[in-house]
N, C-alpha and C positions, 0 to 999 in steps of 0.2 A: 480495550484493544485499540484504541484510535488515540489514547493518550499521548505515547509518542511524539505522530503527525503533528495533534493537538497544540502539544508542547511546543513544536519547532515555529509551527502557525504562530501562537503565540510570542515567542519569541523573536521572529522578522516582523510585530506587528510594534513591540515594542522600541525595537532599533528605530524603524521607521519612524514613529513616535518622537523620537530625540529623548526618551524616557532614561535608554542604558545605549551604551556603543558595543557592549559586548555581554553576550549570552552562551551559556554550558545549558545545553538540554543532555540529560541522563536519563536512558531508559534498563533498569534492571528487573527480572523476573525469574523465582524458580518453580520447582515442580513441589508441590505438597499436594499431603492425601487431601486436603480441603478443595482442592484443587479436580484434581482426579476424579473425586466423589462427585463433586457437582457437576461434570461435564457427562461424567458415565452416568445419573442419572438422566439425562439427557439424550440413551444412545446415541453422544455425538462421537465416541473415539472409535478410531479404527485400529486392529489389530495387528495389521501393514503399516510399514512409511506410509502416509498420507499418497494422495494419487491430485491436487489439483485440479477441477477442470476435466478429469479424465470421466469416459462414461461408466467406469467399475468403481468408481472411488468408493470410500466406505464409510467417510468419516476423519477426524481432524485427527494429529500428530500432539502432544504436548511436549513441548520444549524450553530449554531457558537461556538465558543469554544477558552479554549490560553490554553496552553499546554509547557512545557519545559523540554529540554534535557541537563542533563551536560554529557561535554565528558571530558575524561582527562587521562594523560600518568601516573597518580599516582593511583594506586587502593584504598591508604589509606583513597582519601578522602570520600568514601561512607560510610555512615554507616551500608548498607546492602552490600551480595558479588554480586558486579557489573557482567557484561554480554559484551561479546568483540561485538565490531561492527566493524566486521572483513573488509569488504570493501564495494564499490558501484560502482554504473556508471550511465550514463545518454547517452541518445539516442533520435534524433528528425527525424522522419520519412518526414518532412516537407509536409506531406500527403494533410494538409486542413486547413486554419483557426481555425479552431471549432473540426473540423473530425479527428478520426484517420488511421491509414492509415487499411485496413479494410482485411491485411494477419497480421498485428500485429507485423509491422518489427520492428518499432522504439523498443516497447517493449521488441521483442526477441532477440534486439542487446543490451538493459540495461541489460540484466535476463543473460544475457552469458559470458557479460562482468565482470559481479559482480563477476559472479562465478569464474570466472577468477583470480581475484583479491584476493579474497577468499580462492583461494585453496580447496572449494567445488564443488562436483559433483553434479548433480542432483538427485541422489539416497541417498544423505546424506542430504536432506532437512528433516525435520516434517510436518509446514505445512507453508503457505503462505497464508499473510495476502495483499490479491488485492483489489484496486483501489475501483471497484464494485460499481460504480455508478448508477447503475439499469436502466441505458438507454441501448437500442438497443446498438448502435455501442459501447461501453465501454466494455459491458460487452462479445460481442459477437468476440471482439480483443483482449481481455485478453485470452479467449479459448483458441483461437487460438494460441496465443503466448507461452501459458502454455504447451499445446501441440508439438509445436517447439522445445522448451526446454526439453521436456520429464521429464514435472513434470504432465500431466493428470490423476496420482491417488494420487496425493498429495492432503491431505487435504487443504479443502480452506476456505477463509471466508472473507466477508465485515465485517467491525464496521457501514456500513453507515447507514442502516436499523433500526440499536438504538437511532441516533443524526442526520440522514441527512448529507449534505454535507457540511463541515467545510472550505473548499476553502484551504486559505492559513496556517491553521492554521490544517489541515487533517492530512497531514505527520506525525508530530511531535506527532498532539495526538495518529494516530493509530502506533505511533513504541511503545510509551508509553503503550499505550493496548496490545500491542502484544508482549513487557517485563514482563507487567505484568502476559499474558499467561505465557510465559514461567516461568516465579519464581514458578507458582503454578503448575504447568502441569498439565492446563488444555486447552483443546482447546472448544472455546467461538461459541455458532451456530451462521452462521451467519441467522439474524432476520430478518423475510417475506421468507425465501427462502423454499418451499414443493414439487415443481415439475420443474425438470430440463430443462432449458428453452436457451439454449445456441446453437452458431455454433458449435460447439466442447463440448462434453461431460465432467464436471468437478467433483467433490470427493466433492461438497460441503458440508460442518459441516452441518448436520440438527438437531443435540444436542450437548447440553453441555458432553463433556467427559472428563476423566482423564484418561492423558497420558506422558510420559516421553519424553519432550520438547527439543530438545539440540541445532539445530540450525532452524532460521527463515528467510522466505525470503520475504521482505516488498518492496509490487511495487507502483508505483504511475504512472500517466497521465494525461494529460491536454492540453487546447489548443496549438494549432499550431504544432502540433505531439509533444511533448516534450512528454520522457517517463523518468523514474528513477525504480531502482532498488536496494534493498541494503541488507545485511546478518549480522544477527545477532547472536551472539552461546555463549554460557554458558561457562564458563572458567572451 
């Protein structure tokens, strides 16, 4: 589920590098009963749109989607004015198979790391766009994490709650949603979420707003503690 991130991480590391000048990250994913099977044993799916973040949530959405990111050392080649994807990191709690680790460390070692990389503080974020798989432990480790890092009145928000959960193909589409926020400065509610339902108290979007976007901080997580991280800002 952090593949995506993973990918894009990897690929600004390589530009950086002087390796390649230019990079296609592709992230595709659909729904199979293999799929299905392993998550319902899990009682992780809910029988509703997913709820994010919400205190009735019931459990995760499966969704699919493909999505693509060009990256590249040339700004000419966009036809719109591109958006820096300043850096990332990645962090495995090795907590659990399935689990994460439930103080949010793998997380809050990507989210610091980024920052690092970055050359952003946590007081110069907008808003963050998390993981927010509407299950119990996802959602209730991301808190926490956000909290660690002292972004808990950062606005926050899933995309999952609109599409469910896109697996391997998540990443790429929500940095793609969450460029797209920022080009328009707007920030997007996140969908199902009306009462605060978390270990740690978070700023969730509960409407659409218009606001002046400059940088973003895009997490992800997924099995076997693997967490990602990565920051995005407006040139």
């Amino acid at each position: 589920c952090i593949s995506g991130v993973l990918a894009c991480i990897h690929g600004h590391d390589l530009i950086k590098q002087g390796a390649y000048d230019h990079v296609v990250v592709v992230g595709a994913d659909l729904v199979s009963e293999f799929t299905y099977r392993g998550f319902e044993s899990f009682f992780a799916l809910s029988e509703l749109p997913c709820r994010p973040f919400d205190q009735d949530r019931t459990g995760l959405s499966l969704g699919e989607g493909v999505a693509t990111v060009v990256m590249s050392k040339d700004n000419r080649v966009y036809l719109k004015k591109p958006l820096a994807f300043l850096g990332g990191a990645s962090a495995n709690d090795a907590n659990h198979i399935s689990g994460p680790s439930r103080e949010g460390e793998g997380l809050f070692r990507a989210i610091t790391e980024a920052m690092k990389q970055a050359g952003t503080k946590s007081d110069q974020i907008d808003f963050v766009n998390a993981h927010g798989t509407a299950t119990r432990y996802n959602d209730d480790m991301e808190s926490i994490a956000f909290h660690r890092a002292g972004l808990e009145l950062k606005a926050v928000n899933s995309f999952k709650g609109y599409y469910g959960h896109t697996l391997g193909a998540a990443g790429v589409l929500e940095l793609v949603l969450s460029m797209q926020s920022m080009q328009n400065d707007t920030l997007i509610k996140s969908l199902g979420f009306e009462n605060e339902g978390t270990a740690k108290p978070l700023n969730v979007i509960a409407d659409n707003e218009s606001k002046k976007i400059r940088t973003v901080l895009k997490t992800a997580s997924g099995f076997g503690g693997c967490n990602a991280a990565a920051i995005l800002q407006k040139i």
